[in-house]
N, CA, C and O atoms as a printed pandas DataFrame, in Angstrom:
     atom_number atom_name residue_name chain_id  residue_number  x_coord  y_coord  z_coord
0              1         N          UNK        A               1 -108.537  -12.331  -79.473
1              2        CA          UNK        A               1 -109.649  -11.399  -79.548
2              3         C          UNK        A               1 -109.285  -10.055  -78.901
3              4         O          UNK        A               1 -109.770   -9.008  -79.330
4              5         N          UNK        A               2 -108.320  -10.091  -77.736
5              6        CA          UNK        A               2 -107.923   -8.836  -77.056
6              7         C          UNK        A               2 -107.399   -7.722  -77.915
7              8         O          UNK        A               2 -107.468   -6.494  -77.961
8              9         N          UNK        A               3 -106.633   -9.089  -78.827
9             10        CA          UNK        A               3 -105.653   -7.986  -79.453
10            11         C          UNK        A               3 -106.126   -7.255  -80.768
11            12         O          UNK        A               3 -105.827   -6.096  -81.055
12            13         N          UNK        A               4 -106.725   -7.903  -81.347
13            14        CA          UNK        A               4 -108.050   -7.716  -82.500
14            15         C          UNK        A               4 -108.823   -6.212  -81.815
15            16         O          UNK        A               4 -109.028   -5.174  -82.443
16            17         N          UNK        A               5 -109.188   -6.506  -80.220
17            18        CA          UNK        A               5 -109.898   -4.990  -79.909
18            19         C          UNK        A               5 -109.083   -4.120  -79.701
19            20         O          UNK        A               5 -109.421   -2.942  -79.810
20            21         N          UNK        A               6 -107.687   -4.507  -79.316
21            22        CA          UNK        A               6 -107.083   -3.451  -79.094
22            23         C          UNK        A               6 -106.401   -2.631  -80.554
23            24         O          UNK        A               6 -106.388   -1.403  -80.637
24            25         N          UNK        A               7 -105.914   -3.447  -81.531
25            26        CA          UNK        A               7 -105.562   -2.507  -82.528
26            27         C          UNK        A               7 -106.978   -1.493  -83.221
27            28         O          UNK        A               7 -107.053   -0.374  -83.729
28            29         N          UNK        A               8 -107.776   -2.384  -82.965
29            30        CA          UNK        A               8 -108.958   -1.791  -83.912
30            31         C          UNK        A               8 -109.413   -0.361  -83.207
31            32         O          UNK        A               8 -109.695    0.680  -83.802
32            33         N          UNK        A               9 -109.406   -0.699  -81.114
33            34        CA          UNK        A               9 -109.356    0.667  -81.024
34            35         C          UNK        A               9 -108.239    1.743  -81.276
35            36         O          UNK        A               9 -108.425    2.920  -81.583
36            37         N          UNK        A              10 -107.373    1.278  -81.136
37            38        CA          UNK        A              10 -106.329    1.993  -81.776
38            39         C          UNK        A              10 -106.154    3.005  -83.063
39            40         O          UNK        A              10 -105.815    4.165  -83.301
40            41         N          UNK        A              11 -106.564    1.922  -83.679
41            42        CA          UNK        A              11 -106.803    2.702  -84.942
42            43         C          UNK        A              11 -108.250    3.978  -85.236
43            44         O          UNK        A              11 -108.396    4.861  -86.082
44            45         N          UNK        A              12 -108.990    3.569  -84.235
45            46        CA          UNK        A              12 -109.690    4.509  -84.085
46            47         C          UNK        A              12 -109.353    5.656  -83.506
47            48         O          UNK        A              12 -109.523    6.671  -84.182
48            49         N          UNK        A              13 -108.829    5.789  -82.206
49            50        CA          UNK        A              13 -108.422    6.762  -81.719
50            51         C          UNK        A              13 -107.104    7.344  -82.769
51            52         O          UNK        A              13 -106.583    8.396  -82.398
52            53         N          UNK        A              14 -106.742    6.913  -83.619
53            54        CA          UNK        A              14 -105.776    7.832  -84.231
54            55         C          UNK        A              14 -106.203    8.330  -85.334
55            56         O          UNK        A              14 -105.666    9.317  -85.838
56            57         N          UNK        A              15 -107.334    7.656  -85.919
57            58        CA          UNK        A              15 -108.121    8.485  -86.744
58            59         C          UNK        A              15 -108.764    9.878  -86.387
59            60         O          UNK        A              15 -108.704   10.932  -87.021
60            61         N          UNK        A              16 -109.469    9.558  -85.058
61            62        CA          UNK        A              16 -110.060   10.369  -84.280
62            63         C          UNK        A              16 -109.021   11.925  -84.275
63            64         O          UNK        A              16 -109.494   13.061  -84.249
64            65         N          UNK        A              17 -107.891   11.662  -84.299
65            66        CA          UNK        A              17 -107.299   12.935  -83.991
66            67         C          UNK        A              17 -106.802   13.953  -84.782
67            68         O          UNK        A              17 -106.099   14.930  -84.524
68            69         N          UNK        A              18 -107.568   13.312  -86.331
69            70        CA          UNK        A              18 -107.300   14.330  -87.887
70            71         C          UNK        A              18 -108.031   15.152  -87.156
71            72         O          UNK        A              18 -107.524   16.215  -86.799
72            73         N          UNK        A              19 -109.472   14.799  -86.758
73            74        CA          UNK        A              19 -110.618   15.867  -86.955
74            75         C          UNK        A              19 -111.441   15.212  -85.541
75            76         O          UNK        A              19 -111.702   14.009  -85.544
76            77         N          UNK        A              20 -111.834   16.086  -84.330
77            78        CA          UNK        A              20 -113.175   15.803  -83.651
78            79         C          UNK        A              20 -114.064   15.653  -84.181
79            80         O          UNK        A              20 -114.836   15.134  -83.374
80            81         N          UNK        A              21 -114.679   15.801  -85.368
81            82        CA          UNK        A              21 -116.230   15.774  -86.029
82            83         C          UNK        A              21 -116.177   14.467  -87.083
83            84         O          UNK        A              21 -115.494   13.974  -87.980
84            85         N          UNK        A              22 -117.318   14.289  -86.363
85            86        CA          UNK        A              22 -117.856   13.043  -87.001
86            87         C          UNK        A              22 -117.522   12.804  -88.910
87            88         O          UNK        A              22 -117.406   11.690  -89.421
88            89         N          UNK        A              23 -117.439   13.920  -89.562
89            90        CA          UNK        A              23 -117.479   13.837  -90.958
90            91         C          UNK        A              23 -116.018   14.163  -91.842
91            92         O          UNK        A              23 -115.644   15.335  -91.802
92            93         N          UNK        A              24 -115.399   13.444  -92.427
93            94        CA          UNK        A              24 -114.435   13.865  -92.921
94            95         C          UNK        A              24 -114.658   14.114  -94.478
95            96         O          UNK        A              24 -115.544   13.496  -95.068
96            97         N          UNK        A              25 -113.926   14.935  -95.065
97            98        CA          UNK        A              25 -113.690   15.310  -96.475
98            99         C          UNK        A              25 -112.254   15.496  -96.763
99           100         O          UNK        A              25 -111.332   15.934  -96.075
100          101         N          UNK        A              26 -112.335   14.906  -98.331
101          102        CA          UNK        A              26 -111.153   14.545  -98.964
102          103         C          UNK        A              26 -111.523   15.323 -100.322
103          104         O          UNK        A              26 -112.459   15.199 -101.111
104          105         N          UNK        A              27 -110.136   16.380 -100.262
105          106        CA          UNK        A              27 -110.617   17.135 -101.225
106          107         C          UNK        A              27 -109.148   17.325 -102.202
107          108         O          UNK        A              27 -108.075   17.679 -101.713
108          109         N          UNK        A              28 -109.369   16.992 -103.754
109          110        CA          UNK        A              28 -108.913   16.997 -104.866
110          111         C          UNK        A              28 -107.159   16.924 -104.810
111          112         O          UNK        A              28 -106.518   16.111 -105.475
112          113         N          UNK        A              29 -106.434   18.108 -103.729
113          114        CA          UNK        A              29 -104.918   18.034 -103.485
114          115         C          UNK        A              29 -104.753   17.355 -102.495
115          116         O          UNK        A              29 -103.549   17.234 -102.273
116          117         N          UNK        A              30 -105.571   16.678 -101.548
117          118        CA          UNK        A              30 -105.790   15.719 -101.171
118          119         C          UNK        A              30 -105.617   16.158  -99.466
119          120         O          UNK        A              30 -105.221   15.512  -98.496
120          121         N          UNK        A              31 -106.078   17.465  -99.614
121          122        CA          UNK        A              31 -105.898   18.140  -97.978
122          123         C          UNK        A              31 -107.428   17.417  -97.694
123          124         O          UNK        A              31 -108.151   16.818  -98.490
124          125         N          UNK        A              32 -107.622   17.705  -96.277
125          126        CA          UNK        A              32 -108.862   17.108  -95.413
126          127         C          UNK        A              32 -109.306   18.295  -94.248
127          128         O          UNK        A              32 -108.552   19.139  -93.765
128          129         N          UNK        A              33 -110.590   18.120  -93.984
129          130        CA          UNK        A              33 -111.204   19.126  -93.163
130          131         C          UNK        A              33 -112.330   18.197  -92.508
131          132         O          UNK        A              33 -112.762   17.341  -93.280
132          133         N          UNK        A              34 -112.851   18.208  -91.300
133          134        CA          UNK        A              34 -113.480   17.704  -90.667
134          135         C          UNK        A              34 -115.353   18.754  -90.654
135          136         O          UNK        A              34 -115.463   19.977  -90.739
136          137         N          UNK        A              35 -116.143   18.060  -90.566
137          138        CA          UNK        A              35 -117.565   19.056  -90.550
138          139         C          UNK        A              35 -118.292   17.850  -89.679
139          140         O          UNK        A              35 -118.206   16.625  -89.591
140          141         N          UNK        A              36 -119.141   19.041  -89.024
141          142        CA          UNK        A              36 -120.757   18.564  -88.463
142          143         C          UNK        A              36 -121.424   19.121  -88.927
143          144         O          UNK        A              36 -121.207   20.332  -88.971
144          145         N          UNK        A              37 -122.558   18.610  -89.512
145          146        CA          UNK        A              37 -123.423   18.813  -90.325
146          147         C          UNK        A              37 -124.998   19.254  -89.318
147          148         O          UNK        A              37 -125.670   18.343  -88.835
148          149         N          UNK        A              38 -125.322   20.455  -89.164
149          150        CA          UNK        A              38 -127.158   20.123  -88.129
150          151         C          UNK        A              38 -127.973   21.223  -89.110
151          152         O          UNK        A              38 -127.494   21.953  -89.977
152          153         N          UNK        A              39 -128.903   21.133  -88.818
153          154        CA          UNK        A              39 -129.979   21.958  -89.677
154          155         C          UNK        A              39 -129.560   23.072  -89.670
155          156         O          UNK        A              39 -129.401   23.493  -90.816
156          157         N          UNK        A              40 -129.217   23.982  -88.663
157          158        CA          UNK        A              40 -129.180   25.344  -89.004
158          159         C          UNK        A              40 -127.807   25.967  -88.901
159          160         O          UNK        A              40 -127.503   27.159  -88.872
160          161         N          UNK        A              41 -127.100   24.963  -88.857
161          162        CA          UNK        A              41 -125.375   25.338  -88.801
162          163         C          UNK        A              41 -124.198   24.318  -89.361
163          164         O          UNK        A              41 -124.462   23.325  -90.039
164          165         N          UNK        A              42 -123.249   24.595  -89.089
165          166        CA          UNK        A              42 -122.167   23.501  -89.875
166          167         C          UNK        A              42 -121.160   24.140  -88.668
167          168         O          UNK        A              42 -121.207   25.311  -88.294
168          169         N          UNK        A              43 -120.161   23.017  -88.099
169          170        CA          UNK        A              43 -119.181   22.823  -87.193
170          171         C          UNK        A              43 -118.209   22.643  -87.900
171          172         O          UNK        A              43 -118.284   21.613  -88.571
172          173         N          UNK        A              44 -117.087   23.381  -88.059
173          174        CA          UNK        A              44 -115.894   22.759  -89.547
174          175         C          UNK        A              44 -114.794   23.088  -88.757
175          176         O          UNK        A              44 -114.660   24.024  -87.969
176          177         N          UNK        A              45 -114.054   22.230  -89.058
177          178        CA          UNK        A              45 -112.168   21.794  -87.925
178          179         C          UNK        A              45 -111.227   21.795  -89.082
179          180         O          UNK        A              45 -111.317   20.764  -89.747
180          181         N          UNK        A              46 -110.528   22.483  -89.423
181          182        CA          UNK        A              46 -109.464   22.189  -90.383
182          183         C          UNK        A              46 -107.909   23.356  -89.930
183          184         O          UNK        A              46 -107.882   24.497  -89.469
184          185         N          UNK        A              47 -107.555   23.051  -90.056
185          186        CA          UNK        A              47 -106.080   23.594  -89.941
186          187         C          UNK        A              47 -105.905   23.789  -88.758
187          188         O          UNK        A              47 -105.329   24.813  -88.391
188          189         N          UNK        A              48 -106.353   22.869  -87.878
189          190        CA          UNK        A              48 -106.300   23.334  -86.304
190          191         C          UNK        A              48 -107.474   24.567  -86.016
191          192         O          UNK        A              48 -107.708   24.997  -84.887
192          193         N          UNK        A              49 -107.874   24.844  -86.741
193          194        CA          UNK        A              49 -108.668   25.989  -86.234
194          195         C          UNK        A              49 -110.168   25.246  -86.172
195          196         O          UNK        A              49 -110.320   24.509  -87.146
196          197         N          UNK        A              50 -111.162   25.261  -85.380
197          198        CA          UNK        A              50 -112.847   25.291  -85.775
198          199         C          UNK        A              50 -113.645   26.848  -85.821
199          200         O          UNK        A              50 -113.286   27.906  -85.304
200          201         N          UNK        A              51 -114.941   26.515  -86.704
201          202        CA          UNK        A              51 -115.195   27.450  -87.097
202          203         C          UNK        A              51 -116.839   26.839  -87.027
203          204         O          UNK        A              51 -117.086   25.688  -87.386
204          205         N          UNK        A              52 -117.901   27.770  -86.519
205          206        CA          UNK        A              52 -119.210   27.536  -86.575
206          207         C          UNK        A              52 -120.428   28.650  -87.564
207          208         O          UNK        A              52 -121.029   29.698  -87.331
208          209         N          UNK        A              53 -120.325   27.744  -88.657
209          210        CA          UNK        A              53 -120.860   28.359  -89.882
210          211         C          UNK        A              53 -122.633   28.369  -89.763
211          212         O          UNK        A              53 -123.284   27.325  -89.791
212          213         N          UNK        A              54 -123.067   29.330  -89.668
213          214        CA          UNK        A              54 -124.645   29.169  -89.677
214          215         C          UNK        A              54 -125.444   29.389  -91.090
215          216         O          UNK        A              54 -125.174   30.319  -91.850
216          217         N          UNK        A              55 -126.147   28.716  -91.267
217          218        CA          UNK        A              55 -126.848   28.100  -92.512
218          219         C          UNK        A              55 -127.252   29.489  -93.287
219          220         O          UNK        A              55 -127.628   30.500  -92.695
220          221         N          UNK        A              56 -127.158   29.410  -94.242
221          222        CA          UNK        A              56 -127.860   30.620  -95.156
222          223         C          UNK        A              56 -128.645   30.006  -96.192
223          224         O          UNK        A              56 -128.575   28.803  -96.446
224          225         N          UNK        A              57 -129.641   31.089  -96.993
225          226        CA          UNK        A              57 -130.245   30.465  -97.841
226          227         C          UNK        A              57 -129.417   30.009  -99.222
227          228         O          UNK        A              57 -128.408   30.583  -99.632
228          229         N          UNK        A              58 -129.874   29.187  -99.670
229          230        CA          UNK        A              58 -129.258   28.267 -100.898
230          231         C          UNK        A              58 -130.456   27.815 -102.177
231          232         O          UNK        A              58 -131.320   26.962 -101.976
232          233         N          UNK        A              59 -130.371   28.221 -102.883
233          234        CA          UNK        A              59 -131.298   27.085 -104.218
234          235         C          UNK        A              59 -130.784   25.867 -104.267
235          236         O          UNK        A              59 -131.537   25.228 -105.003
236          237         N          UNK        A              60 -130.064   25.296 -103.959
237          238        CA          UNK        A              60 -129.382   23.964 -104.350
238          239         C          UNK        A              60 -129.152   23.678 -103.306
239          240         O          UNK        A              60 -129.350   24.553 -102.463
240          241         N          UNK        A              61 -128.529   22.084 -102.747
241          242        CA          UNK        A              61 -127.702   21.888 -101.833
242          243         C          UNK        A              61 -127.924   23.006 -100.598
243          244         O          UNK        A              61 -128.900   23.723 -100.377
244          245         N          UNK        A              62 -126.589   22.878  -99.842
245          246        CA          UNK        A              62 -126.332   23.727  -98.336
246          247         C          UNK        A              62 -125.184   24.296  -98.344
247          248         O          UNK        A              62 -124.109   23.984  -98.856
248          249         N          UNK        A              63 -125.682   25.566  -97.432
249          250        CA          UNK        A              63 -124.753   26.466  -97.987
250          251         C          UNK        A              63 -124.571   27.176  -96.440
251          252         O          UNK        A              63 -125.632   27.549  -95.939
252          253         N          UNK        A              64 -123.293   27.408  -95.610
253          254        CA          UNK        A              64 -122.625   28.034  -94.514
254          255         C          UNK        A              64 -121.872   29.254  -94.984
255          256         O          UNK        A              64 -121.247   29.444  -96.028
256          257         N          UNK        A              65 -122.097   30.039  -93.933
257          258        CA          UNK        A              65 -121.099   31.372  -93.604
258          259         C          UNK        A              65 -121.290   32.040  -92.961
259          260         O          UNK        A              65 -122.396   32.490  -92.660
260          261         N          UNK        A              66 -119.854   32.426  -92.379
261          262        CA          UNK        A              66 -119.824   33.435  -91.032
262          263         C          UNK        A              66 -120.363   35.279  -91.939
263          264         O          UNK        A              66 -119.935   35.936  -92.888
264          265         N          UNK        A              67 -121.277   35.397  -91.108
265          266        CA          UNK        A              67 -121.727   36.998  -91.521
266          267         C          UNK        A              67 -120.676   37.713  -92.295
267          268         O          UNK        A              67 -121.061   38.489  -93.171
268          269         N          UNK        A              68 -119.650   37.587  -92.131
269          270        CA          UNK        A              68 -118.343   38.691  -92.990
270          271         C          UNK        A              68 -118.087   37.983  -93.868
271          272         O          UNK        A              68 -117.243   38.432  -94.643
272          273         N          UNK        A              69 -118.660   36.567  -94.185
273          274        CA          UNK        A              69 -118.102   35.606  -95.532
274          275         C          UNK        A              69 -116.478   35.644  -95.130
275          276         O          UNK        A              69 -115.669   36.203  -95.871
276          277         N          UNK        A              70 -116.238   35.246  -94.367
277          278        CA          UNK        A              70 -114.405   35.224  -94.676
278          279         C          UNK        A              70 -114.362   33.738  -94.849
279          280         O          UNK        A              70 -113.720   33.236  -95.772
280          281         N          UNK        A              71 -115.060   32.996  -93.945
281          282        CA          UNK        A              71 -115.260   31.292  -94.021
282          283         C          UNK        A              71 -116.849   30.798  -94.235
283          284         O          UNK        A              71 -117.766   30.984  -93.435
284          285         N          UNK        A              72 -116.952   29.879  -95.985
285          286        CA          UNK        A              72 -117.886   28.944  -96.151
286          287         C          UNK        A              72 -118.128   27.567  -96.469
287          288         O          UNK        A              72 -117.402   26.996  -97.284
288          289         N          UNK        A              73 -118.726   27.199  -96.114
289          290        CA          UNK        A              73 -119.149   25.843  -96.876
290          291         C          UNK        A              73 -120.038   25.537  -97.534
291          292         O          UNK        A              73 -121.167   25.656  -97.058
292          293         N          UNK        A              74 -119.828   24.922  -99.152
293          294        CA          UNK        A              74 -120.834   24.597  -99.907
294          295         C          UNK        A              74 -120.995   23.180 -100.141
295          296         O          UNK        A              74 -120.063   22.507 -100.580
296          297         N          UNK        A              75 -121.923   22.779  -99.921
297          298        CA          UNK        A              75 -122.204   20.877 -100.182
298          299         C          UNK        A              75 -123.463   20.686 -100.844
299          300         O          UNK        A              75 -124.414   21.467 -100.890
300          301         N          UNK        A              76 -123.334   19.451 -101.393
301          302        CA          UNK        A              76 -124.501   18.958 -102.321
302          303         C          UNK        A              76 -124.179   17.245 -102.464
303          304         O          UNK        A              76 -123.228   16.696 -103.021
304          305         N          UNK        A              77 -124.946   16.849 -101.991
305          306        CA          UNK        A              77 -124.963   15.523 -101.188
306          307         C          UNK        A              77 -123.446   15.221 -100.569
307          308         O          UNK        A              77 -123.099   15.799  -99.539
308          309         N          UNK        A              78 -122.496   14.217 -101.297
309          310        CA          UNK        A              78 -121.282   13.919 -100.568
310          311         C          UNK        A              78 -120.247   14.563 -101.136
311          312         O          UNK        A              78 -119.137   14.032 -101.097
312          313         N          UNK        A              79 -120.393   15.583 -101.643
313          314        CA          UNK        A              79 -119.414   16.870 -102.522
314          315         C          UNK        A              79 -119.634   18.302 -101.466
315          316         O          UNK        A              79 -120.630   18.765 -100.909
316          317         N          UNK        A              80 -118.331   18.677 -101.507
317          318        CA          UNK        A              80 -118.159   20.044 -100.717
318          319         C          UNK        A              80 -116.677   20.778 -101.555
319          320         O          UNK        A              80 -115.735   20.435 -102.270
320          321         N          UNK        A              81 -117.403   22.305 -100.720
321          322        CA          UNK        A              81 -116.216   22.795 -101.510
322          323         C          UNK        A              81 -116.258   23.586  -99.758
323          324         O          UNK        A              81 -117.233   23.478  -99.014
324          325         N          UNK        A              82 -114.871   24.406  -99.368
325          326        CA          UNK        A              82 -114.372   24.863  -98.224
326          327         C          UNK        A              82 -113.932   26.185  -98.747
327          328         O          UNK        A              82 -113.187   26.187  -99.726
328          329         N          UNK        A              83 -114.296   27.284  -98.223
329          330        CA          UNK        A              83 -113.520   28.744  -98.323
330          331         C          UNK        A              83 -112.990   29.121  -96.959
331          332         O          UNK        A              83 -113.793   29.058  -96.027
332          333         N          UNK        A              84 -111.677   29.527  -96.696
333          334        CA          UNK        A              84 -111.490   29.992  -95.331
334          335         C          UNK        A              84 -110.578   30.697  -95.866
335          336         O          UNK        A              84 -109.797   30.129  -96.630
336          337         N          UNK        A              85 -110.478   31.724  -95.679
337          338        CA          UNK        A              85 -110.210   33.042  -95.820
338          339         C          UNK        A              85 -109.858   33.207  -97.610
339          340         O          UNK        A              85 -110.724   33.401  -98.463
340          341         N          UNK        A              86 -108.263   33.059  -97.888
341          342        CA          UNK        A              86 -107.452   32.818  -99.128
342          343         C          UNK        A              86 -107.197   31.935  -99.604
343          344         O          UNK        A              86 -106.519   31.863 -100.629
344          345         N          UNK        A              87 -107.808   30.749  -98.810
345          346        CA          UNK        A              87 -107.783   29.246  -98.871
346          347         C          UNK        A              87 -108.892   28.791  -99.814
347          348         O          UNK        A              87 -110.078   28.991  -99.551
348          349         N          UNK        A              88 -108.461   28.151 -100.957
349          350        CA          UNK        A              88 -109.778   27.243 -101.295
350          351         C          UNK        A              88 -109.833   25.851 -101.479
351          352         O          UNK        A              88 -109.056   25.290 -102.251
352          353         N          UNK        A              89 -111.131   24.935 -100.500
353          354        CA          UNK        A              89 -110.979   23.570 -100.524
354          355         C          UNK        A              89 -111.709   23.001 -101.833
355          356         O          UNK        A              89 -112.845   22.669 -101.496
356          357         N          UNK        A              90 -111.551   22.824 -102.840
357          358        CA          UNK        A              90 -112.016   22.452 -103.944
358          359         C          UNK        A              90 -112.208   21.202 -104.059
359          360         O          UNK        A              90 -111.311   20.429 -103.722
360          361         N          UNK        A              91 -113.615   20.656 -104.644
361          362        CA          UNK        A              91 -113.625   19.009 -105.304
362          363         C          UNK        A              91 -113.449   18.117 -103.913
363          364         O          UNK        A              91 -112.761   17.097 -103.954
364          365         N          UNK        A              92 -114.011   18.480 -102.840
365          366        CA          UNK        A              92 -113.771   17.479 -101.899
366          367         C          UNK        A              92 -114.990   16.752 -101.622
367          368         O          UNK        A              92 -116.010   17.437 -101.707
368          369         N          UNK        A              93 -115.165   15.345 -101.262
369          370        CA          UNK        A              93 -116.139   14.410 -101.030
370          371         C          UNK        A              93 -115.509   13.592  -99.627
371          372         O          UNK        A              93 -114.476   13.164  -99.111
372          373         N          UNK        A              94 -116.519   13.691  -99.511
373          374        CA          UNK        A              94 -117.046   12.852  -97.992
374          375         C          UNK        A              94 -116.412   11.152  -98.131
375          376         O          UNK        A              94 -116.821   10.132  -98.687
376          377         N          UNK        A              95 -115.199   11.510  -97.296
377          378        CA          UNK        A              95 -114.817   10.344  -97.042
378          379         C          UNK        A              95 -115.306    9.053  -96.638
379          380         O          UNK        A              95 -116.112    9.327  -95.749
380          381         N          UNK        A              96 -115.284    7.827  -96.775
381          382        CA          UNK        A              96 -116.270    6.922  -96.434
382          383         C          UNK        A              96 -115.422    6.040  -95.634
383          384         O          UNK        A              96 -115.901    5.040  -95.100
């Protein structure tokens, strides 16, 4: 049983260290970006960098960006797409 807890934490803590945030996404070339999701903002970790996106208005889904638009996030239930700067995260869904 020890050893059962110990790989299992294991394996957690090395998951843990793609991304601090609770949410991962897996997107189409098969890069990954980490998000927290709260009502009036989005927390996003990817390339080593984090970035705190505050909510804007949207007709659809949810929609983040920093005032200069250089970095956004668009989601609609477990689908996201990632803009950071020249970068685009396309076709990515919420890892399970």
């Amino acid at each position: 049983m020890k050893r059962l807890l110990g790989v299992t934490m294991s394996a957690f803590l090395l998951a843990a260290c793609a991304s601090p945030l609770p949410h991962q996404y897996e997107c189409e070339d098969g890069r990954m970006f980490g998000a927290m999701v709260m009502s009036d903002y989005a927390l996003i970790h990817v390339n080593d960098a984090e970035y705190e996106l505050p909510r804007i208005r949207s007709a659809s889904g949810a929609q983040y960006e920093l005032e200069d638009g250089s970095v956004g996030l668009y989601t609609k239930g477990d689908d996201a797409m990632l803009v950071v700067g020249d970068l685009s995260f396309r076709e990515c869904s919420l890892s399970r």
